[in-house]
C-alpha positions in Angstrom: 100.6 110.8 70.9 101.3 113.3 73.9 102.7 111.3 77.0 102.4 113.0 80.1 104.4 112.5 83.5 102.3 113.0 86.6 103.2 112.9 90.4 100.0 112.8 93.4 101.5 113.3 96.4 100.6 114.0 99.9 102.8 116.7 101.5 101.8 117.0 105.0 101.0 120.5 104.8 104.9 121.0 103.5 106.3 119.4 106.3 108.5 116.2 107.2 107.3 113.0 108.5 107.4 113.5 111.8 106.1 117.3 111.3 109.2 119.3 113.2 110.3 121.4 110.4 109.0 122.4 106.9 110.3 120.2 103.7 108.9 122.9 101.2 112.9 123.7 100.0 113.1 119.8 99.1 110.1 119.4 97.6 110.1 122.2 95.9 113.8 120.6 94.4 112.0 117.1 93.5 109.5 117.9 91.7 111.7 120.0 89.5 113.5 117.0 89.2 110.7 114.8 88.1 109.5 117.4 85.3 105.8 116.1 85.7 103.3 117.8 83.7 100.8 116.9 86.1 100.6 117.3 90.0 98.0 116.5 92.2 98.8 117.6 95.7 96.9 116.9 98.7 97.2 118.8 102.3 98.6 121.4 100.7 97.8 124.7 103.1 96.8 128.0 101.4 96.9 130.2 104.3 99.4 130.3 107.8 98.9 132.8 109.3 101.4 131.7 112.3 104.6 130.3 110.3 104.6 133.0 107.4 107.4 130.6 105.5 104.6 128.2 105.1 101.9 130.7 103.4 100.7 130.3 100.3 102.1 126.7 99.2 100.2 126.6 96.0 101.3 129.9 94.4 104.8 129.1 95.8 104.9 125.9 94.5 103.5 126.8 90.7 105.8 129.9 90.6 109.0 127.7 91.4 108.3 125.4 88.7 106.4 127.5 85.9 103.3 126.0 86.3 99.4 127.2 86.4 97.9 125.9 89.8 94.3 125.5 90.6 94.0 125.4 94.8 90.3 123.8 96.5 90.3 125.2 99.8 88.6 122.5 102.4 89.7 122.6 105.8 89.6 125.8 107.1 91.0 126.8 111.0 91.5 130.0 112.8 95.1 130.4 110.9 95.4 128.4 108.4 93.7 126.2 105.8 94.4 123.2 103.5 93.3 121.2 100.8 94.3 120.0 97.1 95.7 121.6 94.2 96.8 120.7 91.0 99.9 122.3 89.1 100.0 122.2 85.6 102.1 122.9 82.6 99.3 122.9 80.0 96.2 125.3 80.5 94.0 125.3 82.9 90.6 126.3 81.4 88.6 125.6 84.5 88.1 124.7 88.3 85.5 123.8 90.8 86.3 122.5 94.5 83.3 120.5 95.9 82.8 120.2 99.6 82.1 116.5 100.2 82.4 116.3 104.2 80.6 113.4 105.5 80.7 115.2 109.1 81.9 118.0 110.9 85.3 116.3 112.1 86.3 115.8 109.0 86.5 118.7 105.9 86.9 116.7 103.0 86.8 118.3 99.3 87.3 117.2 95.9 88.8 119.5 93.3 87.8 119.2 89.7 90.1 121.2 87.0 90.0 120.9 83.3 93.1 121.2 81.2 93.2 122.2 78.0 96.7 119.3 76.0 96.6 120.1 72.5 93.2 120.2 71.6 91.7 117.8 73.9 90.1 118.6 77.5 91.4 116.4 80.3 89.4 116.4 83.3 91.5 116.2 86.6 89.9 115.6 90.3 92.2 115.7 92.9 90.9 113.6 96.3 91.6 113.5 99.8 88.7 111.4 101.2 87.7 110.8 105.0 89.2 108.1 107.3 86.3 106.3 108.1 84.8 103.6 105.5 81.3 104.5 105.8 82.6 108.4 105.0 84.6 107.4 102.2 81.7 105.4 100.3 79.3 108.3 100.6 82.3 110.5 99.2 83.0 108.2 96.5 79.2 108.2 95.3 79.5 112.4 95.5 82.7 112.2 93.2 80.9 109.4 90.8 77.9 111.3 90.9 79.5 114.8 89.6 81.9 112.8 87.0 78.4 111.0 85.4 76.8 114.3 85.7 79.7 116.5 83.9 82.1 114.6 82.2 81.6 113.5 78.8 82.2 109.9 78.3 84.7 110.5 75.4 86.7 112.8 77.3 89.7 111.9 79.1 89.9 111.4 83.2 92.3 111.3 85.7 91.1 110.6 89.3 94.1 110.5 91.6 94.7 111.5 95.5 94.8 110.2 99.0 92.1 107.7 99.2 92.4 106.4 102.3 91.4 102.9 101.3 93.5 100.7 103.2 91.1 97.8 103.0 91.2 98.1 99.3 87.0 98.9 99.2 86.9 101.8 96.6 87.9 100.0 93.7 85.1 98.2 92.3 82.4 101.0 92.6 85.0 103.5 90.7 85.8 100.6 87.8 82.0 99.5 87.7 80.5 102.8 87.6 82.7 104.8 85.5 84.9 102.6 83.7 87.8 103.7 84.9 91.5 101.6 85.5 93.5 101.8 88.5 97.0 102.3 86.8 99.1 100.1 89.2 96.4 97.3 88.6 97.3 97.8 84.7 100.3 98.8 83.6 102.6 97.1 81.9 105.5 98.1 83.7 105.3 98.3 87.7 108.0 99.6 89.2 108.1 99.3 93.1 108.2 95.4 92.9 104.8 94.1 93.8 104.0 90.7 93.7 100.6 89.8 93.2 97.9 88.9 96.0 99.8 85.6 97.5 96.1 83.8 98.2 95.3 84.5 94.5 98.4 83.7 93.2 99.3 80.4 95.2 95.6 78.9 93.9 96.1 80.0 90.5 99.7 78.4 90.5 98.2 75.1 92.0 95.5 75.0 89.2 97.5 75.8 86.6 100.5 73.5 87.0 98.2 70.2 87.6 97.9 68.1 84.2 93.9 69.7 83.7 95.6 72.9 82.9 99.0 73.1 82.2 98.2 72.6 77.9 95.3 75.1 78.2 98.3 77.5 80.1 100.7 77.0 78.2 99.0 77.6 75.1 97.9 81.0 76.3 101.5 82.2 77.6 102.8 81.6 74.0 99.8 83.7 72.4 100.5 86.5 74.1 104.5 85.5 73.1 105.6 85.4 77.5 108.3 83.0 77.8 107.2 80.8 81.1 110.6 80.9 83.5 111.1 77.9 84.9 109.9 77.6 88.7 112.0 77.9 91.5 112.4 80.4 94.4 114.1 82.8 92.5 111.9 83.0 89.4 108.3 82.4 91.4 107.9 86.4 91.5 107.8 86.4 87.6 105.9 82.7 87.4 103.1 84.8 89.7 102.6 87.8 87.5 103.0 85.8 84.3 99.4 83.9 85.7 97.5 87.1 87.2 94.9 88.8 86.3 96.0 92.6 85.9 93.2 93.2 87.7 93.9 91.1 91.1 97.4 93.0 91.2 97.1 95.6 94.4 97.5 98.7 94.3 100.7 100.8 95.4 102.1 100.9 99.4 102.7 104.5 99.8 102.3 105.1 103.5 104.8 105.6 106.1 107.2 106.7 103.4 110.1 105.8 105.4 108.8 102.0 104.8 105.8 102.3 102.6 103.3 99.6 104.3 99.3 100.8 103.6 98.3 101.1 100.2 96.4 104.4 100.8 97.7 106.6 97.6 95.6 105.7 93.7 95.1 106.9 90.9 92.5 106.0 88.5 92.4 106.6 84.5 90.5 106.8 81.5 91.1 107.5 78.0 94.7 106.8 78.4 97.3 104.1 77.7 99.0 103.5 80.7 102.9 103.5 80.3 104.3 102.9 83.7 103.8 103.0 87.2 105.8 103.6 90.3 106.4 104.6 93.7 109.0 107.5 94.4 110.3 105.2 97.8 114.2 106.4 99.5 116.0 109.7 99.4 114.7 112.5 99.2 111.2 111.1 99.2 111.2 109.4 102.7 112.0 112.6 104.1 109.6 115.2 102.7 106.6 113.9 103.6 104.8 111.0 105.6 103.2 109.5 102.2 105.9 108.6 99.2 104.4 109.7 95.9 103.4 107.9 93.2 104.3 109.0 89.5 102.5 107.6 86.4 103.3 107.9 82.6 100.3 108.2 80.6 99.8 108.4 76.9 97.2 110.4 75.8 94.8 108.1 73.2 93.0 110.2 70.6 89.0 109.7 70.2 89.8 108.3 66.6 92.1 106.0 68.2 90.1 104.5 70.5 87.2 104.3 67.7 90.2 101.8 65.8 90.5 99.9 69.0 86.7 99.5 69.7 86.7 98.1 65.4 89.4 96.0 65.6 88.2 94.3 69.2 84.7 93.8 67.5 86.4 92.7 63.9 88.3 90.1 66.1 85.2 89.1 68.0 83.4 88.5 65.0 85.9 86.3 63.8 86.0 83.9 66.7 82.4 83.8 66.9 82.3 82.8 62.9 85.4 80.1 64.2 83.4 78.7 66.3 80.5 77.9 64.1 82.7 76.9 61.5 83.9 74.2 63.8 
């Protein structure tokens, strides 16, 4: 099973937070460091014409680490442009950039690349969307509408970028219409120390420790073998993951990334087993750019694989359906 690292990460057109000087020499020296197979980069420029150090980011970038780069030009001035790229260490077999602007303030593209690990095609779209709402839905329904249109359900998909989604919106049409898991939401280790939604959490912890439930709870915790800590202050961070649904956890805070706040940085998955999950938060991070990046371990689930799965889940079904009758 091939387990891939990979980094998304808004650079700020290769400079610092704050924009007064270029971070290209640093984050050129992290992401050796990291050794990701995968990078999705957004606001990376292409062309400067006016600061020559900051030309060509993409070829700089894949040169310096021995990677294959695919670049979608989007937003286009007098002397410069930027947009998103993807660096790879396996193949890339193919590329498209779609322009998905919702207006003229705003160029907005998605890039679609196909890499070839081992024998199987990964499809990889890179996304920057808009910073209105309304823009971002219609954006969303673009990138939707190109996955149902050329992606084969059986192939693999990564979906990962800048989404902008601060409200937490996107979610549900992505996971409804595709299928698709936000890896944060699922993993089964989360690194950056997120507690689940407090209004969620709270309610469920009320309803599960009154007499009606606490059998029917505790039951289910020793299923799945999870050892309830007993509640206090200290342990009530673990008490509240131990009783959320993966789904309600939120995803990442990535933006300022001198103190990570806005949970505007995703990445959505399919045909993958998600391994872990974090946020790249302190030195060197909080100085490169004004988003931290997020880096994801993935493990790469063969077709035959996920064949077993869909079996055994049925096999299992049956068998509590029969169960039931039975009783």
């Amino acid at each position: 099973m091939t387990v891939l690292k990979i980094v998304s990460y808004n650079i700020h057109k290769g400079k610092t937070a704050l924009g007064r000087r270029s971070s290209l020499f640093d984050l050129r020296a992290g992401l050796l460091a990291l050794k990701a197979d995968l990078v999705f980069l957004q606001e990376i420029q292409g062309r400067n014409e006016k600061e020559h150090h900051q030309h060509a980011q993409p070829a700089l970038l894949a040169g310096h680490l021995h990677m294959e780069v695919a670049y979608g030009c989007n937003a286009v001035r007098k002397k410069t442009d930027h947009g998103n790229a993807l660096l790879s260490k396996y193949e890339i077999i193919d590329h498209e950039n779609e322009d998905i602007s919702d207006h003229k303030l705003e160029q907005r593209g998605v890039l679609h690349a196909q890499v070839s690990v081992g024998n199987q095609r990964v499809h990889c779209f890179v996304v920057h969307l808009g910073l209105f709402n309304v823009s971002r839905i219609r954006q969303v329904t673009a990138i939707i509408e190109r996955i149902k249109r050329l992606v084969p359900e059986d192939e693999p998909l990564i979906i990962a970028g800048d989404f902008n989604d601060w409200n937490e919106k996107l979610a549900p049409y992505f996971a409804k219409e595709l299928g698709v898991h936000e890896v944060f939401a699922n993993t089964p280790v989360r690194l950056d120390d997120e507690l689940p939604r407090m209004k969620v959490s709270f309610k469920r912890l009320w309803d599960t420790f009154s007499f009606r439930k606490l059998m029917e709870t505790e039951k289910m915790l020793r299923y799945q073998r999870i050892k309830m800590p007993e509640i206090s202050l200290k342990t009530l961070p673990k008490v509240l993951k131990h009783l959320q649904d993966p789904n309600e956890l939120p995803p990442p805070r990535t933006f300022p990334a001198a103190f990570p706040w806005l949970r505007l940085d995703r990445m959505y998955q399919r045909g993958f087993e998600i391994r872990s999950a974090q946020v790249l938060k302190g030195k060197p991070w909080n100085k490169i750019s004004d988003h931290a990046p997020i880096c994801v371990e993935l493990a790469l689930v063969k077709p035959q694989d996920v064949a077993k799965a869909e079996v055994l889940e049925a096999g299992v079904a049956d068998a509590d359906a029969s169960a039931t009758l039975c009783a």
